[in-house]
DSSP file (Angstrom, degrees, kcal/mol; ACC not computed):
  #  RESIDUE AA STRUCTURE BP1 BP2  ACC     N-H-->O    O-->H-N    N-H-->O    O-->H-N    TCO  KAPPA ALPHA  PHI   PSI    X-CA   Y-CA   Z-CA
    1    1 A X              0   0    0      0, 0.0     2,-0.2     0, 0.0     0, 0.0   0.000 360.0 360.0 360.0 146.7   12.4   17.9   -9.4
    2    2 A X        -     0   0    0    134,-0.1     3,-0.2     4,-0.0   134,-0.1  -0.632 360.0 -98.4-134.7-170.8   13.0   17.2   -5.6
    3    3 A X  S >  S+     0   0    0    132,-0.8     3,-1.2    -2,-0.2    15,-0.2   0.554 118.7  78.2 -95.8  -5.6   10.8   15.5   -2.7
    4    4 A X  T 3  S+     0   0    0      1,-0.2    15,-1.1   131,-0.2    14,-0.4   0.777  80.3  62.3 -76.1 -21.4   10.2   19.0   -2.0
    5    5 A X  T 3  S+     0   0    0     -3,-0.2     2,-0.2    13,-0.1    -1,-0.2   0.439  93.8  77.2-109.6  50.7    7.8   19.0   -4.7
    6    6 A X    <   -     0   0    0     -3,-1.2    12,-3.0    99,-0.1    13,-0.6  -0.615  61.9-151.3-113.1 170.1    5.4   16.5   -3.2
    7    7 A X  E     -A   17   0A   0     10,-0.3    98,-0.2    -2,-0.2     2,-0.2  -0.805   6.3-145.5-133.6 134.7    2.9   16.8   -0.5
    8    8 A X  E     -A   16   0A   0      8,-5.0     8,-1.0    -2,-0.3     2,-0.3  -0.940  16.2-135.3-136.1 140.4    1.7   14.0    2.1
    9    9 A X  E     -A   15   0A   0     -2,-0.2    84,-2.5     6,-0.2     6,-0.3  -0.704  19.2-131.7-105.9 128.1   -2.0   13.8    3.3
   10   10 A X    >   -     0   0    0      4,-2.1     3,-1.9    -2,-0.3    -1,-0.1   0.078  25.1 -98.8 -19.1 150.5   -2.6   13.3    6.8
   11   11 A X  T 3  S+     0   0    0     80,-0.4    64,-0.2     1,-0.2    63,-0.1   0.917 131.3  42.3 -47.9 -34.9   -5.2   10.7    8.6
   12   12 A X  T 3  S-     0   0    0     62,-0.1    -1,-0.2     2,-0.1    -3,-0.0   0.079 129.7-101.0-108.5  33.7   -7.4   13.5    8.9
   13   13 A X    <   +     0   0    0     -3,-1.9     2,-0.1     1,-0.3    -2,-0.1   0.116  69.4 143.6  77.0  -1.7   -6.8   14.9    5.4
   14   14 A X        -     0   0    0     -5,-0.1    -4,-2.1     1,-0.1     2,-0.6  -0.413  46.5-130.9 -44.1 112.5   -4.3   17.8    6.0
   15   15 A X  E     -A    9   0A   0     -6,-0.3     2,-0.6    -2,-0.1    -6,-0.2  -0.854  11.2-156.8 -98.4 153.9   -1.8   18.1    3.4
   16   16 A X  E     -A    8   0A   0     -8,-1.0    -8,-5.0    -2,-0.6   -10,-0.0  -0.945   7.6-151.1-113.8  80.6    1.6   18.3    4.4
   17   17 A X  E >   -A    7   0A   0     -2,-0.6     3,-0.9   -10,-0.2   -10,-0.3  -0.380  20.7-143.7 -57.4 139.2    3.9   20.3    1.2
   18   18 A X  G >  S+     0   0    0    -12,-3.0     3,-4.9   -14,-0.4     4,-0.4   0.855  95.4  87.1 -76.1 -33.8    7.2   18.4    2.1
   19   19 A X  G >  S+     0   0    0    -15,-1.1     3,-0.8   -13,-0.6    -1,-0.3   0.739  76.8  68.2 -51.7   3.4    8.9   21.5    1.2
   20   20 A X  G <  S+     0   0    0     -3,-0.9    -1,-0.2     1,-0.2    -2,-0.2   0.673  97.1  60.4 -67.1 -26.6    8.0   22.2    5.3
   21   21 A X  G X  S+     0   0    0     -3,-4.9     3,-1.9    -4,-0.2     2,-0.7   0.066  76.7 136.1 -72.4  12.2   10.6   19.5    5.3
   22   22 A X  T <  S+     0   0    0     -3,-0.8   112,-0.1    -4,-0.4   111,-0.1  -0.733  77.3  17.3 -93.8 115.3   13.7   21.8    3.4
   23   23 A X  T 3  S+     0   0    0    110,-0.7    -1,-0.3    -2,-0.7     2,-0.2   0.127 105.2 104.6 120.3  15.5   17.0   21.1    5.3
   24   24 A X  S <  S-     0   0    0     -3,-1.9     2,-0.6   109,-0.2    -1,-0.4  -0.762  71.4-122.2 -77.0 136.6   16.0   18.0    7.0
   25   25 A X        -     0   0    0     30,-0.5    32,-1.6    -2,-0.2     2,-0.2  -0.886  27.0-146.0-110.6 168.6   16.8   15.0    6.3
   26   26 A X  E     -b   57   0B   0     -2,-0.6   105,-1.1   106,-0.3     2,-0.7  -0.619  15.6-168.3-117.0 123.7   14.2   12.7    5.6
   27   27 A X  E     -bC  58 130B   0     30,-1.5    32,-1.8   103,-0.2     2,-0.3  -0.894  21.4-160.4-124.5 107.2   13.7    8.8    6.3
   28   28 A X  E     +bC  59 129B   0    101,-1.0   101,-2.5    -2,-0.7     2,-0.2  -0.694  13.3 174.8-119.0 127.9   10.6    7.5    4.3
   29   29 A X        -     0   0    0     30,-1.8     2,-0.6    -2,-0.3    99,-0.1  -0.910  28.7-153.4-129.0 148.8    8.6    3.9    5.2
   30   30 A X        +     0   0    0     97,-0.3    96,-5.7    -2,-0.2    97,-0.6  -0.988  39.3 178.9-103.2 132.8    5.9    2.5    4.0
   31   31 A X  B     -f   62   0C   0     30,-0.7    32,-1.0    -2,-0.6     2,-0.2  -0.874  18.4-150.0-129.1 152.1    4.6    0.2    7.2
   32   32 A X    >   -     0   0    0     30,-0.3     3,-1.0    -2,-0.3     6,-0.2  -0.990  16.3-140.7 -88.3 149.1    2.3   -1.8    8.3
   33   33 A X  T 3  S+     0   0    0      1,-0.2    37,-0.2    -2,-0.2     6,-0.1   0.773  95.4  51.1 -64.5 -35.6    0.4   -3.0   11.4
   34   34 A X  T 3  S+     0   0    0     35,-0.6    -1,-0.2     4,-0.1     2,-0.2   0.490  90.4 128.3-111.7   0.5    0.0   -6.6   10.9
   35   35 A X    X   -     0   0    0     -3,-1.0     3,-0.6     1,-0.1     4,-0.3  -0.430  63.8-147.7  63.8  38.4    3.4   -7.4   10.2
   36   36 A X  T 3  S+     0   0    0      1,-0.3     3,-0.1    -2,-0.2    -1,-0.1   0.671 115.7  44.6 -69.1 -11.5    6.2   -9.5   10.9
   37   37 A X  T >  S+     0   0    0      1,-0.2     3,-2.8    -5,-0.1     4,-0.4   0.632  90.9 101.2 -82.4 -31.4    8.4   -6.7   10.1
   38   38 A X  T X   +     0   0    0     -3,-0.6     3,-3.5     1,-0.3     2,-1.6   0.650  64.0  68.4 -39.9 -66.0    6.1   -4.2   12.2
   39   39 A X  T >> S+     0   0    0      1,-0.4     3,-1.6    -4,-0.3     4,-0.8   0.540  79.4  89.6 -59.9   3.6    8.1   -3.9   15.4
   40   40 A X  H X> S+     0   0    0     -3,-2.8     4,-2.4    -2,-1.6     3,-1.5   0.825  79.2  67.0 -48.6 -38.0   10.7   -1.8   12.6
   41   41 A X  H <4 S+     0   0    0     -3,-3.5    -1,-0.2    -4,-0.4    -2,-0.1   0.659  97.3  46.0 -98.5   7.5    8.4    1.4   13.8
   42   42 A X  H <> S+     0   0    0     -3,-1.6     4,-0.9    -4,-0.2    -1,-0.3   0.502 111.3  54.5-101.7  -9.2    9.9    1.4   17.7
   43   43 A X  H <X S+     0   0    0     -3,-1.5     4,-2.1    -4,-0.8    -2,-0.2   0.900 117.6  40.0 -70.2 -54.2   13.5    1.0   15.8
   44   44 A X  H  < S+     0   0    0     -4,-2.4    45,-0.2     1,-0.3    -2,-0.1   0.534 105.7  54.9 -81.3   3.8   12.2    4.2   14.0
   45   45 A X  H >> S+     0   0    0     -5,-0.3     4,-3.9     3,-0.1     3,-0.6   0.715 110.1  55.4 -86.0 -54.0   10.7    5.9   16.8
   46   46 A X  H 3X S+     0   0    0     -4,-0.9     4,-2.1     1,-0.3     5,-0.3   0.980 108.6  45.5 -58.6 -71.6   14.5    5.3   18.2
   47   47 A X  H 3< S+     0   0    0     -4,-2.1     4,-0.3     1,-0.2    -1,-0.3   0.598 111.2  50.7 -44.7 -16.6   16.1    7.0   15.3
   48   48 A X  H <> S+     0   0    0     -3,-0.6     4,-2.5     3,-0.2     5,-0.3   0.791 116.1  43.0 -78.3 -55.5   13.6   10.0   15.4
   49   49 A X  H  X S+     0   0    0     -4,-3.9     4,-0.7     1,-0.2    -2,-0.2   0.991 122.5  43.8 -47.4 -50.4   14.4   10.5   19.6
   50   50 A X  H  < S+     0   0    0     -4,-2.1    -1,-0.2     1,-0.2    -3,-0.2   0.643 133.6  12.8 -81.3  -8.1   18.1   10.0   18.8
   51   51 A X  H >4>S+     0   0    0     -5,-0.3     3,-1.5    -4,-0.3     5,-0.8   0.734  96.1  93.7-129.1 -25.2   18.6   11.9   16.0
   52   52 A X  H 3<5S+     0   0    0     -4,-2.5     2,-1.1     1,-0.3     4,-0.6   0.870  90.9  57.0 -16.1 -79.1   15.3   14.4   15.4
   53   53 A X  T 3<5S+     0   0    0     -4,-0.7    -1,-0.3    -5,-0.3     2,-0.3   0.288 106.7  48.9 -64.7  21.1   17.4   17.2   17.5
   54   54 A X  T < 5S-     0   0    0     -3,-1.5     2,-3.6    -2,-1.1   -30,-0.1  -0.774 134.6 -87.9-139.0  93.4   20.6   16.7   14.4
   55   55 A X  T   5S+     0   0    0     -2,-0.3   -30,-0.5   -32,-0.1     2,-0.5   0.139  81.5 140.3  55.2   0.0   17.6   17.1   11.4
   56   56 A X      < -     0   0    0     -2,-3.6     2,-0.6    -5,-0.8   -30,-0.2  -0.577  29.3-170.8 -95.7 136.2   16.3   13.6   10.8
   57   57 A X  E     -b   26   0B   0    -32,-1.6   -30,-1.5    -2,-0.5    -9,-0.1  -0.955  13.8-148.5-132.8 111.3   12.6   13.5   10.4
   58   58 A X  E     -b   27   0B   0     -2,-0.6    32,-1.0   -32,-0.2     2,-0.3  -0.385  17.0-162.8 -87.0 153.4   11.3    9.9   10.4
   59   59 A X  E     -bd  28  90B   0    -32,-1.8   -30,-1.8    30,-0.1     2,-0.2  -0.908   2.5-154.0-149.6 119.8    7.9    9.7    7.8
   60   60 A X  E     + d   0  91B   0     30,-2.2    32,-1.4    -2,-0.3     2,-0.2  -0.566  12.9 180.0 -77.6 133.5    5.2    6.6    7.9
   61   61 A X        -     0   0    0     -2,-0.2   -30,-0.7    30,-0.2    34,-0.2  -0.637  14.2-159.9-138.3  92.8    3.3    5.8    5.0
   62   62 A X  B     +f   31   0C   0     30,-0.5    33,-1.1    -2,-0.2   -30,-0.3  -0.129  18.3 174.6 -53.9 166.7    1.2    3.0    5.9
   63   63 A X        -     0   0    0    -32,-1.0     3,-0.3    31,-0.2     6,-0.2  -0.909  30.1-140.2-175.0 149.3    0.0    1.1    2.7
   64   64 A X     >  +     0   0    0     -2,-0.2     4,-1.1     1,-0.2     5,-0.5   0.562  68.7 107.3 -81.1 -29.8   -2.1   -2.4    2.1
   65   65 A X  T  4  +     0   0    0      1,-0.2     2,-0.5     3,-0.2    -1,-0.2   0.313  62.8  81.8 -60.2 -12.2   -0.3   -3.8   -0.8
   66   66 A X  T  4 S-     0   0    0     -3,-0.3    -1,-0.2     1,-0.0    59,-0.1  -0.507 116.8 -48.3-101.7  60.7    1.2   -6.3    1.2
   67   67 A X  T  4 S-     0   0    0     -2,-0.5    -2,-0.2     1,-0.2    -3,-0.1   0.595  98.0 -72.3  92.1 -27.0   -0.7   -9.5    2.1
   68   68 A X  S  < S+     0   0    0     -4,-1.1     3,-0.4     2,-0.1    -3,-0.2   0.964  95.6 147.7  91.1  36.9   -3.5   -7.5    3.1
   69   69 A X        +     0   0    0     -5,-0.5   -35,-0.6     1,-0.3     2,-0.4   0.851  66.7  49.4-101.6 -30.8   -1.1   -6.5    6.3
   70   70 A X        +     0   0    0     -7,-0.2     2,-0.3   -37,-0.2    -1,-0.3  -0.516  65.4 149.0 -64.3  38.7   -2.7   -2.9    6.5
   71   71 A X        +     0   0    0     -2,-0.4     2,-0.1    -3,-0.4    -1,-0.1   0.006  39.7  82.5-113.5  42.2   -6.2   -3.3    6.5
   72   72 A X  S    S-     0   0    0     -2,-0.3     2,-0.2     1,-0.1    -2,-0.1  -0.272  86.8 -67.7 -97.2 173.0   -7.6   -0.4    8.6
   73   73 A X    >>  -     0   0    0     -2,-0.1     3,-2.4     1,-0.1     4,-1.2  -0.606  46.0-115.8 -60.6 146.8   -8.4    2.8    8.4
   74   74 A X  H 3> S+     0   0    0      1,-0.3     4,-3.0    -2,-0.2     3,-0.3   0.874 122.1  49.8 -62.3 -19.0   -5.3    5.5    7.9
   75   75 A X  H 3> S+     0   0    0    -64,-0.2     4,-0.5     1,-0.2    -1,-0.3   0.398 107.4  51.0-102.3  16.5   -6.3    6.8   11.4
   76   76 A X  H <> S+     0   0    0     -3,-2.4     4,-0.8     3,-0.1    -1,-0.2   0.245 109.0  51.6 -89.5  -1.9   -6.3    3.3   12.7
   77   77 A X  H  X S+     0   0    0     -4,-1.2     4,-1.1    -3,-0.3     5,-0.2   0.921 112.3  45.8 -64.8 -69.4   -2.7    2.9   11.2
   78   78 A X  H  X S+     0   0    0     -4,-3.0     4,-4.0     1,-0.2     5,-0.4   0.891 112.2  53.1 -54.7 -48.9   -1.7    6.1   13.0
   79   79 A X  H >X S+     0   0    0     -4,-0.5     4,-4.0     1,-0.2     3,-2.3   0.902 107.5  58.7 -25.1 -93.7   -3.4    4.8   16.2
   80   80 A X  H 3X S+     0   0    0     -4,-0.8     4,-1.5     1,-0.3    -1,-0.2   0.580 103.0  39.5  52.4-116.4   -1.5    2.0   15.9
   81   81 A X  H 3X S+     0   0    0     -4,-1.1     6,-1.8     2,-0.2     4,-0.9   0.593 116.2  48.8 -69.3 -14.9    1.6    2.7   15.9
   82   82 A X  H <X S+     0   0    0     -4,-4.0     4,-1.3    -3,-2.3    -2,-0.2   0.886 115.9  49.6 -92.0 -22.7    1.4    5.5   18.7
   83   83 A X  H  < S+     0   0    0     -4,-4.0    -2,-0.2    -5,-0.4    -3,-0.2   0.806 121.6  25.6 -75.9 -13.4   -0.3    3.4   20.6
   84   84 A X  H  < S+     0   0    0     -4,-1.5    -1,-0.2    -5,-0.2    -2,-0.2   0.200 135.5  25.9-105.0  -2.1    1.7    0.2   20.5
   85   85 A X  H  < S-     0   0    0     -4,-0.9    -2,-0.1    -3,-0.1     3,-0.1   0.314  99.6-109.9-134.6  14.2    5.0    1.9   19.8
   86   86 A X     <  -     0   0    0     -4,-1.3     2,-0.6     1,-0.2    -4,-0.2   0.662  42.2-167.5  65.4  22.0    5.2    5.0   20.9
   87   87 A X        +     0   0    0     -6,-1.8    -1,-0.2    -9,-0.2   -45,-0.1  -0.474  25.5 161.3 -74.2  97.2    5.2    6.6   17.8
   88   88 A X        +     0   0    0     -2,-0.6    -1,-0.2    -3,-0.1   -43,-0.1   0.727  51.7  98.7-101.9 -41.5    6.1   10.5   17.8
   89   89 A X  S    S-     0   0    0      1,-0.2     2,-0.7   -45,-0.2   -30,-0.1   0.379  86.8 -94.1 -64.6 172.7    6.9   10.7   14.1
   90   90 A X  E     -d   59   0B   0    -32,-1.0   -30,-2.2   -80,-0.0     2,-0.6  -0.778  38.6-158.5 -99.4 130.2    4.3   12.0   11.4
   91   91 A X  E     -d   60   0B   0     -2,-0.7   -80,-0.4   -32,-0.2   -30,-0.2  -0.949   5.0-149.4-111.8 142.6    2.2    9.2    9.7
   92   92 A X        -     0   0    0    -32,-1.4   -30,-0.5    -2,-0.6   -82,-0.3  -0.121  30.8 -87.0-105.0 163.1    0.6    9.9    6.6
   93   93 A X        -     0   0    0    -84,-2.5   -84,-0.1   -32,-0.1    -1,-0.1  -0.500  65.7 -66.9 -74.9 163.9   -2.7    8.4    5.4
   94   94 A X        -     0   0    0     -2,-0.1     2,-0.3   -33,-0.1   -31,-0.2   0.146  58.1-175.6 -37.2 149.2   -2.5    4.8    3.4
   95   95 A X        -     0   0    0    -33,-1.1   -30,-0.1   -34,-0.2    -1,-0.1  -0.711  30.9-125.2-166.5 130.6   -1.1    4.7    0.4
   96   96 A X        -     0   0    0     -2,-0.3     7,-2.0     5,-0.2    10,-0.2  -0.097  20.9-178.2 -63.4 152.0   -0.4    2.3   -2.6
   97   97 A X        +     0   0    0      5,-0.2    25,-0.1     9,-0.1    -1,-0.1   0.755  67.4  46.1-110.5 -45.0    3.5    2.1   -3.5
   98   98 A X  S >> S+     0   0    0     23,-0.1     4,-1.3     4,-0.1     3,-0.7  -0.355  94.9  24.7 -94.6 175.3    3.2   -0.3   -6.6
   99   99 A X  G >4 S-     0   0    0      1,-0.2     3,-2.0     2,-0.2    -3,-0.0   0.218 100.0 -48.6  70.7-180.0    1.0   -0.3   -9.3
  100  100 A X  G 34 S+     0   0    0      1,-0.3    -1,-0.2     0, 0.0    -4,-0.0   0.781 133.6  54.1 -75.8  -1.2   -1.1    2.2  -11.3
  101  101 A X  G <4 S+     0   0    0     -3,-0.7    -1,-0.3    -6,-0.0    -2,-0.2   0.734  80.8 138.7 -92.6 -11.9   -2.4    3.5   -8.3
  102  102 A X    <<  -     0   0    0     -3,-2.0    -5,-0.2    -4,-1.3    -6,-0.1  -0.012  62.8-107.7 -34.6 118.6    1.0    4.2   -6.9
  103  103 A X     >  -     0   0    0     -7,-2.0     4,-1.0     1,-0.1     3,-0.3  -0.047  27.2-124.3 -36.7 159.8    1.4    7.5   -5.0
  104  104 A X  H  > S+     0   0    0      1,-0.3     4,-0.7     2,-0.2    -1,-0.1   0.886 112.3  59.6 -83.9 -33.5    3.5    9.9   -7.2
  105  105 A X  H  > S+     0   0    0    -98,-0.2     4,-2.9     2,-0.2    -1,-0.3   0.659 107.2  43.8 -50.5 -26.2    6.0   10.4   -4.3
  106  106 A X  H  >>S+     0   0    0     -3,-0.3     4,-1.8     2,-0.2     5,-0.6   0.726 110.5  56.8 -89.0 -36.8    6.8    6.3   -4.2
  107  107 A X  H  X5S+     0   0    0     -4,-1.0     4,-1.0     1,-0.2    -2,-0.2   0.927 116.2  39.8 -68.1 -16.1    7.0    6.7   -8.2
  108  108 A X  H  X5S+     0   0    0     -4,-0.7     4,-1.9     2,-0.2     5,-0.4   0.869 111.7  48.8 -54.0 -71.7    9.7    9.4   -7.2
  109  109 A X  H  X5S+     0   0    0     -4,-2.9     4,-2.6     2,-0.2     3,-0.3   0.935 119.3  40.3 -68.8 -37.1   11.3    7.9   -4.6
  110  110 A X  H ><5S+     0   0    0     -4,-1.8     3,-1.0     2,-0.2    -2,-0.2   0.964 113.6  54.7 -42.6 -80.3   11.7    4.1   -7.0
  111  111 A X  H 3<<S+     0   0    0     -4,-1.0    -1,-0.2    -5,-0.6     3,-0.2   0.654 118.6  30.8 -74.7 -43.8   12.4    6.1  -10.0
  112  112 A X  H 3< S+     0   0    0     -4,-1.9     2,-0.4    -3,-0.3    -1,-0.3   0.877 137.8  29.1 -68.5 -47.7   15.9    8.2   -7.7
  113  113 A X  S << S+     0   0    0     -4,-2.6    -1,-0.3    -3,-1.0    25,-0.0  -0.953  81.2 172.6-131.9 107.2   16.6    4.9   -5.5
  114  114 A X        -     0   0    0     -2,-0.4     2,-0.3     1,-0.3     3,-0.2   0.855  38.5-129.0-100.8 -38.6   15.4    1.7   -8.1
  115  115 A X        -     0   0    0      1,-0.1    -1,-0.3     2,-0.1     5,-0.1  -0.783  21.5 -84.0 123.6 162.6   16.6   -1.1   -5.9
  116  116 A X  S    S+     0   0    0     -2,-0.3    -1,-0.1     3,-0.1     4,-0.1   0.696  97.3 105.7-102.2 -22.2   18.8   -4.0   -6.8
  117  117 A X  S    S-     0   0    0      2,-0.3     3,-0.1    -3,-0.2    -2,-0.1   0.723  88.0-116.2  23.4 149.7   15.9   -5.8   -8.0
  118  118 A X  S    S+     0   0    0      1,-0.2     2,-0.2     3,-0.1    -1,-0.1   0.313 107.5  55.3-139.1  41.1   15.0   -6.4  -11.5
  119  119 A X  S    S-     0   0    0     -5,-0.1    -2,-0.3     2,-0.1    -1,-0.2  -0.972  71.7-149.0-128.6 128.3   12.1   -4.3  -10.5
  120  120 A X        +     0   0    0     -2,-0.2     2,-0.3    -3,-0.1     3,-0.1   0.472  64.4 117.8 -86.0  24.6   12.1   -1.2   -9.1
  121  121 A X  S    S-     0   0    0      1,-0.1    -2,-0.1   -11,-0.0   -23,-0.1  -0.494  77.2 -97.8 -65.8 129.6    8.8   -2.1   -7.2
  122  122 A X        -     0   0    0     -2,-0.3    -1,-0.1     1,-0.1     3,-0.1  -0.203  29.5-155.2 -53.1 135.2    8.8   -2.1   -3.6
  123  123 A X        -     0   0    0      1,-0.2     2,-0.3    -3,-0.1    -1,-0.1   0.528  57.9 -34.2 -79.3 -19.3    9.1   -5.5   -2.6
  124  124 A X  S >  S-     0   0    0    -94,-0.0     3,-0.7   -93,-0.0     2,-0.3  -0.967  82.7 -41.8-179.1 157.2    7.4   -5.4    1.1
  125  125 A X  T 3  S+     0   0    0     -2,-0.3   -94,-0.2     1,-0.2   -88,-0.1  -0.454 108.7  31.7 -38.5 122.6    6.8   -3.4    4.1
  126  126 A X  T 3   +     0   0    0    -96,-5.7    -1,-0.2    -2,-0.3   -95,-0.1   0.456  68.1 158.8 103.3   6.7    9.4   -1.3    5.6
  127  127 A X    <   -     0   0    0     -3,-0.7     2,-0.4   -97,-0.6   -97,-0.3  -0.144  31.6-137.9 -50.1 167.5   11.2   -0.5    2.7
  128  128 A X  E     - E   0 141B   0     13,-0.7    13,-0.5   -99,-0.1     2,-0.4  -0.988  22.9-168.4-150.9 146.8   13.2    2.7    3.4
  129  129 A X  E     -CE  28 140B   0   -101,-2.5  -101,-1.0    -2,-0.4     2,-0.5  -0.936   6.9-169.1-131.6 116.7   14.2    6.1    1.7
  130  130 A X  E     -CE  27 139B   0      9,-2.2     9,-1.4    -2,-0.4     8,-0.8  -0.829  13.6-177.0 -98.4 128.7   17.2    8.5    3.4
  131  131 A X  E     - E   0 137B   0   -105,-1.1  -105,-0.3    -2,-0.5     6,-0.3  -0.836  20.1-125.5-113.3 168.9   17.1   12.0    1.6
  132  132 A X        -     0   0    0      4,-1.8     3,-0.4    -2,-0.3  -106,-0.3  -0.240  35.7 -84.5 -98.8-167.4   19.7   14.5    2.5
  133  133 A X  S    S+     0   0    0      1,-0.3  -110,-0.7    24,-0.3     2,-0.5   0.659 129.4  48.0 -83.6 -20.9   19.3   17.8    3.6
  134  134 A X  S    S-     0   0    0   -111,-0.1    -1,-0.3  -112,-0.1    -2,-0.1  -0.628 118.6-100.2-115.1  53.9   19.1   19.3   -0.2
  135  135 A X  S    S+     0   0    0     -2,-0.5  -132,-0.8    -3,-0.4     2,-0.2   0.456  75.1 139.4   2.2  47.5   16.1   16.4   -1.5
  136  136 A X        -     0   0    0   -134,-0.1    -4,-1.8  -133,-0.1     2,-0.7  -0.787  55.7-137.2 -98.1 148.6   18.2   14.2   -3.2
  137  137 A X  E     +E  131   0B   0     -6,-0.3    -6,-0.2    -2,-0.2     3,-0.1  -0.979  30.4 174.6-129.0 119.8   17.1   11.0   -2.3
  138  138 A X  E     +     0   0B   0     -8,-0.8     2,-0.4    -2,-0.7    -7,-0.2   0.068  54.7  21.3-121.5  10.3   20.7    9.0   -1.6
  139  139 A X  E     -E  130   0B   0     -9,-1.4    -9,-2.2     2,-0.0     2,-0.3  -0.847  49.7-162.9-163.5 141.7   19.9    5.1   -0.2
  140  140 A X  E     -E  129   0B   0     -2,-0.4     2,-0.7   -11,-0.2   -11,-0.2  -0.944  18.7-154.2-129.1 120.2   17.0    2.9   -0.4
  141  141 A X  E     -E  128   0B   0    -13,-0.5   -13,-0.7    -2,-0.3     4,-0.1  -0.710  14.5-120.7 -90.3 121.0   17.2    0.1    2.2
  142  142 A X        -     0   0    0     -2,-0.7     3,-0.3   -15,-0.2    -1,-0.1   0.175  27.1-112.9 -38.9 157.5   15.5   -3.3    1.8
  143  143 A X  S    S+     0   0    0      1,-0.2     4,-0.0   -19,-0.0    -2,-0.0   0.997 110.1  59.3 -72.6 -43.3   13.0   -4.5    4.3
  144  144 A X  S    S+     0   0    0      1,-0.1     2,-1.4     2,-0.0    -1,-0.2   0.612  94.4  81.6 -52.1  -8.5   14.5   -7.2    6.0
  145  145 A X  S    S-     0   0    0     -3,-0.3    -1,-0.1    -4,-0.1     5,-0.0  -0.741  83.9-129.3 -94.3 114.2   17.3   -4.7    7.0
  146  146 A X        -     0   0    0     -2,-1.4     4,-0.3     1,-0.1     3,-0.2  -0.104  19.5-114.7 -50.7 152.7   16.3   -2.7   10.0
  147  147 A X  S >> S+     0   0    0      1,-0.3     3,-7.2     2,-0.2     4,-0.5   0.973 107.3  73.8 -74.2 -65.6   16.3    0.7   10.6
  148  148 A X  G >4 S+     0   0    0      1,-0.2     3,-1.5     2,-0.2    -1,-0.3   0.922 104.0  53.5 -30.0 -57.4   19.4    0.2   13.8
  149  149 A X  G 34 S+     0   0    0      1,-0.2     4,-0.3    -3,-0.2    -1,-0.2   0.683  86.2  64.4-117.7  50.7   21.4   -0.4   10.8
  150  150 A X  G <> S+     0   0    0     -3,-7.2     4,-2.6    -4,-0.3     3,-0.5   0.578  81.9 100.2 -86.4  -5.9   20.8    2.6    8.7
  151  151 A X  H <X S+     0   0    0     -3,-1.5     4,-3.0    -4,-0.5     5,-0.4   0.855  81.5  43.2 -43.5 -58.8   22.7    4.4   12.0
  152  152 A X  H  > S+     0   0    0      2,-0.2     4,-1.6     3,-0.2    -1,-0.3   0.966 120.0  46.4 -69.5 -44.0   26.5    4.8   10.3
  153  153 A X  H >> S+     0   0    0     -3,-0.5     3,-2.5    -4,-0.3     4,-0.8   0.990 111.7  48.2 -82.0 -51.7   24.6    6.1    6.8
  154  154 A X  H >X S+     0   0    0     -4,-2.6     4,-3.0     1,-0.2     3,-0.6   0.909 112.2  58.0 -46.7 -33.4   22.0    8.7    8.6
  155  155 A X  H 3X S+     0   0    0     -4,-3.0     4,-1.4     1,-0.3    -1,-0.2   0.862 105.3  44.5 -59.7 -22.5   25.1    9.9   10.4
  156  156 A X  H << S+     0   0    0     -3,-2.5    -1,-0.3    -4,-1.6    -2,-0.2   0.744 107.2  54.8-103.8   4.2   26.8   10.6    7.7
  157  157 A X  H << S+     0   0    0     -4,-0.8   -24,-0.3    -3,-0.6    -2,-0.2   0.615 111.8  49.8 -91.1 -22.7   24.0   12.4    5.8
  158  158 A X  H  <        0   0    0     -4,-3.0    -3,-0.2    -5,-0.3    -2,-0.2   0.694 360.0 360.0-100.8  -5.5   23.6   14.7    8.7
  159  159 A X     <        0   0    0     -4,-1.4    -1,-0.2    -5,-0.3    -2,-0.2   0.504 360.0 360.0 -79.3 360.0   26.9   15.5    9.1
């Protein structure tokens, strides 16, 4: 199994097979609007401009689960963030990360990248998942670290 064999659903209900994603690599969030972390999605808007044309394909998955920090519609998410950050990158509709409700992709990406934790449950918003070019999914970064300094590790997954 890879991240190619998930799908992610659009605000407006389009799924999106990730294999449309095979030889990219892949930088996975679940974000939210409301936020102290939230200004994370113009660091990841940066990393999409600066690196997009080298393979890196930044991916939102707003989700609620946090504090109540998400508490929109998924096309008020996506709103959101292109309107207040410029936000070029694809954002997927809401989705739970923990729990029994957890998308199967989060239960993926935890199960490949568990965390240092002694849970592998996402802890917060902004958590982060770098895959390489071949879906192996090779770092997960806390929130409280920002996306400016995943820079040295995406470089070296796309070279």
């Amino acid at each position: 199994m890879s991240i190619y064999s998930f799908a992610g659903i659009t605000p407006s209900g389009t799924e999106v097979p990730f294999k449309d994603y095979e030889g990219k690599v892949l930088l996975i969030a679940n974000t939210a609007s409301k936020c102290g972390l939230t200004p994370q999605y113009g660091e990841l808007q940066k990393l999409y401009e600066q690196y997009g044309d080298q393979g890196l394909v930044v991916l939102g998955f707003p989700c609620n689960q946090f504090a109540g920090q998400e508490p929109g519609t998924s096309e008020e998410a996506e709103a959101f963030c292109q309107i207040n950050y410029g936000v070029t990158f694809p954002v997927f509709a809401k989705v739970d990360v923990n729990g029994p409700e957890a998308s199967l992709l989060f239960q993926y990406l935890k199960g490949q990248q568990p965390g240092d934790g002694e849970s592998s449950d996402i802890q917060w918003n902004f958590t982060k998942f770098l895959v390489d070019r071949s879906g192996q999914v090779v770092a997960r970064v806390e929130p409280k670290e920002s996306p400016e300094s995943m820079k040295g590790l995406i470089e070296s997954v796309l070279n």
